[in-house]
C-alpha positions, 0 to 999 in steps of 0.5 A: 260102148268102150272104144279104142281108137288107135291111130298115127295121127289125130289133131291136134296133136299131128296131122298130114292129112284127113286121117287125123281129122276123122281121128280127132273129131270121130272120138268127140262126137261118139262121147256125145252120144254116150260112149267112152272112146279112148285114142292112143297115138305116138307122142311125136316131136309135134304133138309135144309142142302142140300147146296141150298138156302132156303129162307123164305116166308111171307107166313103162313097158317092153315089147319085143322087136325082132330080136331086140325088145324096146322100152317106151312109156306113155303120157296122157293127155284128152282132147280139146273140150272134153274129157276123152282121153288121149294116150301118147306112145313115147319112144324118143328113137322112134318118134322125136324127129322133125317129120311124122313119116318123111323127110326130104320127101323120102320115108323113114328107113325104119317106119317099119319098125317104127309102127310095129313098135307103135302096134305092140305099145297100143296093144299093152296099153289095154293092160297097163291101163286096166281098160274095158274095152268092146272095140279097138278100131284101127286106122290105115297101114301104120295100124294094120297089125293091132287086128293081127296081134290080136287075132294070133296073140291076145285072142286067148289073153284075159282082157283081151278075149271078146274084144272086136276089131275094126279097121278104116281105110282112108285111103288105099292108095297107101299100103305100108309096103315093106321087104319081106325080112321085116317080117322078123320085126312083126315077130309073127309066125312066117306062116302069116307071110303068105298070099292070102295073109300078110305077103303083097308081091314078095313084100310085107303089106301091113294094110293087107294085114289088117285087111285080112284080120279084123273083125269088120272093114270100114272105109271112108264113103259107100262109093269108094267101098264100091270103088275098091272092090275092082281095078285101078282104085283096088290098087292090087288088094281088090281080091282080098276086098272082094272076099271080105266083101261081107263086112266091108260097109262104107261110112261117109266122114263127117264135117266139123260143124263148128269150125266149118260154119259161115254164120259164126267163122271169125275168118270171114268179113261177113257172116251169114246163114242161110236167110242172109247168103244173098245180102252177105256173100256178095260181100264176101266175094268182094272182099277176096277178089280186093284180097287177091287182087282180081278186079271187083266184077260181081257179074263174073262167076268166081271159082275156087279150088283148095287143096294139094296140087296133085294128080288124084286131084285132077291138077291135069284136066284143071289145068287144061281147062284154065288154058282154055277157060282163061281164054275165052270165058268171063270167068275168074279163078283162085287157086289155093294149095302146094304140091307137084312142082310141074303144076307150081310152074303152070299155074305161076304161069298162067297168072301172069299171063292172066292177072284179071282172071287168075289168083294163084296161092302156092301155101296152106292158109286155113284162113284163106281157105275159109275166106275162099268158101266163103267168097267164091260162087263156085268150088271145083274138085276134079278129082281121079278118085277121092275116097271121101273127101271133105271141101265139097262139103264145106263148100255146101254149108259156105254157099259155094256151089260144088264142080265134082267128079262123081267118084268116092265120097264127091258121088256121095255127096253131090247131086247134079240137076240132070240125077235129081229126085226127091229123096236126093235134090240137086245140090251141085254139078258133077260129071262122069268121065274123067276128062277135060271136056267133060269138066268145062262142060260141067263148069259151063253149066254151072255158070249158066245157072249162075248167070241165066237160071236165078231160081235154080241156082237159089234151089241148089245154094239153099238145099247144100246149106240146109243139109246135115253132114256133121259127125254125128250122123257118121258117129251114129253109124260107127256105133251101129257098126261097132255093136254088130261086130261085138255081138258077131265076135261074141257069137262066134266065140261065146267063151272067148276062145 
């Protein structure tokens, strides 16, 4: 299949979050398996200093925006190691600044305009570049309106007539919520902007858009497409979910197999496998603790947390069980990531007050967060919700055993001794409510298994090791889900009309 990948970010070229993991590794694997995926994304500041090649095309246009009409021009490039290819949408105004959405913490005025610009680029690329294209899958708010153009404006334009749209939530929580005069910029009737279309509470909301106007909804785990569906996680937008409920499905993302891989990760003192954990991992524990300065205690269970520091991460219960955990348990903790200042200044904190016991790293280092995997014997992702999220699994291939809360893709993915059957062995240790005594209970036993249950603990290390969570499975159900939509699309308008 011919497939348009369109998306505000995708690495290497830019990235603030996962949205630009799926979008750089989910193209790969779907040419492995012999489709043809194209990305377009903006040519940001980023990605023209992101050590690719860029090269200018001959190729410029002009969309209406508003009233005015902008002019862009694209480059090419492919990602890394392949020949897929990448189209960056070049328009200095709109995108040469330092941040891809923000500054100082505020978003830019226009992003708005900014991304109805991008919208209207991607959709005049299908013709600039003379593409045969079966599917344009688009990604979150920044995205929302491709399905809309081309619903109400290319449906019946040569090239574009029997071209299927899918769009991916990553995560709903953000909406591209506008005011409701930059309806003017979308140049769409104002008869879309209404309840059941393109209107959110007096406001333009371009993830509704999309919601509304593609062919099929994808999100990023089966849980979470669940989740969504009813109040608090539908975050306002379960009514439109619950009525497009029919072609909603949930496919889990993938992991990079080859940057997550204990047996061949450069950043480690030690690499293993599966037949080595128990000789290598020791030494690996050993290392971070003398890294970190923990003392080197192999009997002490050590706990690792990587990622924002943040409410949804569940940065609250985490830190009200340290304050008691710290206290009266032989257990050690590092703590790796930034985010709300408030959980900077307890966490700084409290590893004063417990230097033995707490490392605390207030950065994004992708190699102590690979060293962190593959040291600790433990990884907790207390998380309020998680739409898919991708450390447990990393955590499963390093040996490091997962505390999830089962929400979203943790639901998905991790099994608790105690839901264990056959088809679905135990892998991990989850709890339900979100609270913290429900955690420390969690991580209790977790470290009695660590300390007291040797043959168990080795069960649920071998069997998070020896599962596949690769992209390919997930690219498998992409191109499943993207021929249903072709042939439905076809079948409900044969001529394409």
């Amino acid at each position: 299949m011919n497939i348009l990948l369109v998306t505000s970010e995708a690495v290497p070229f830019a990235k603030t979050g996962g949205l630009a993991d799926v979008c750089g590794a989910l193209p790969i694997e779907l040419a492995r398996q012999g489709h043809c995926p194209t990305l377009i994304l903006p040519a940001y500041r980023s990605a023209r200093y992101c050590g690719l090649p860029l090269e200018p095309m001959d190729l410029e246009f002009i969309v209406p925006i508003g009233s005015k009409m902008v002019s862009g021009r694209l480059l090419r490039s492919r990602l890394p190691g392949t020949d897929v290819p990448v189209y960056l949408v070049a328009q200095d105004q709109y995108f040469d600044r330092d941040q891809l959405y923000s500054v100082d913490g505020k978003d830019y005025a226009d992003n708005c305009e900014r991304f109805v610009f991008f919208c209207r680029a991607a959709m005049e690329a299908v013709r600039l570049l003379g593409l045969d294209i079966d599917v344009i899958h688009a990604n979150d708010w920044q995205t929302g309106l491709v399905p809309a153009y081309l619903r109400i404006e290319y449906r019946h334009v040569p090239r574009y007539q029997q071209i299927a749209s899918v769009f991916t939530i990553h995560n709903l929580a953000y909406q591209g919520q506008f005011w409701h005069w930059d309806m003017l910029l979308t140049g769409l009737d104002w008869k879309y902007f209404n309840w059941h279309q393109m209107e959110f509470h007096g406001k333009l909301n371009l993830l509704k858009t999309g919601l509304v106007f593609a062919d099929a909804i994808t999100t990023v785990s089966p849980r979470y497409a669940e989740e969504i569906q009813s109040s608090p996680l539908g975050c306002g937008l379960e009514g439109v979910l619950q009525q497009r409920r029919d072609v909603l499905r949930g496919i889990l993302n993938g992991m990079d197999a080859n940057d997550w891989n204990p047996a061949t990760d450069s950043h480690l003192p030690v690499r293993y496998a599966p037949e080595t954990v128990w000789e290598a991992k020791p030494a690996c524990k050993a290392a971070l603790q003398s890294e970190l300065g923990l003392p080197a205690d192999p009997r002490a269970p050590l706990i690792g947390f990587v990622g924002r520091l943040t409410d949804q991460k569940g940065l609250d219960i985490l830190v009200e069980v340290l304050q008691t955990w710290l206290q009266a348990h032989a257990a050690q903790w590092v703590i790796l990531g930034t985010g709300q200042p408030k959980y900077h200044r307890l966490l700084e904190t409290l590893a004063e007050r417990f230097p033995q016991k707490l490392a605390v790293r207030l950065e994004f280092s992708t190699p102590l967060a690979h060293r962190v995997e593959g040291g600790a014997d433990l990884f907790v992702m207390p998380s309020k919700f998680e739409p898919c999220g991708l450390s447990q699994l990393y955590s499963l291939k390093y040996g490091a055993v997962p505390v999830v809360r089962s929400t979203g893709g943790l639901a998905d993915t991790i099994t608790d001794p105690d839901q264990a059957t056959e088809e679905r062995p135990a892998n991990g240790f989850a709890f339900e409510e979100y609270s913290a005594p429900a955690l420390s209970e969690a991580l209790r036993r977790a470290c009695d298994a660590y300390r007291e249950n040797g043959d168990l603990w080795r069960r649920i290390v071998a069997t998070g090791m020896a599962q596949d969570w690769s992209w390919a499975r997930s690219a498998r159900q992409y191109a499943q889900l993207y021929e249903e939509t072709c042939r439905r699309v076809r079948a409900e308008s044969p001529n394409g009309v």
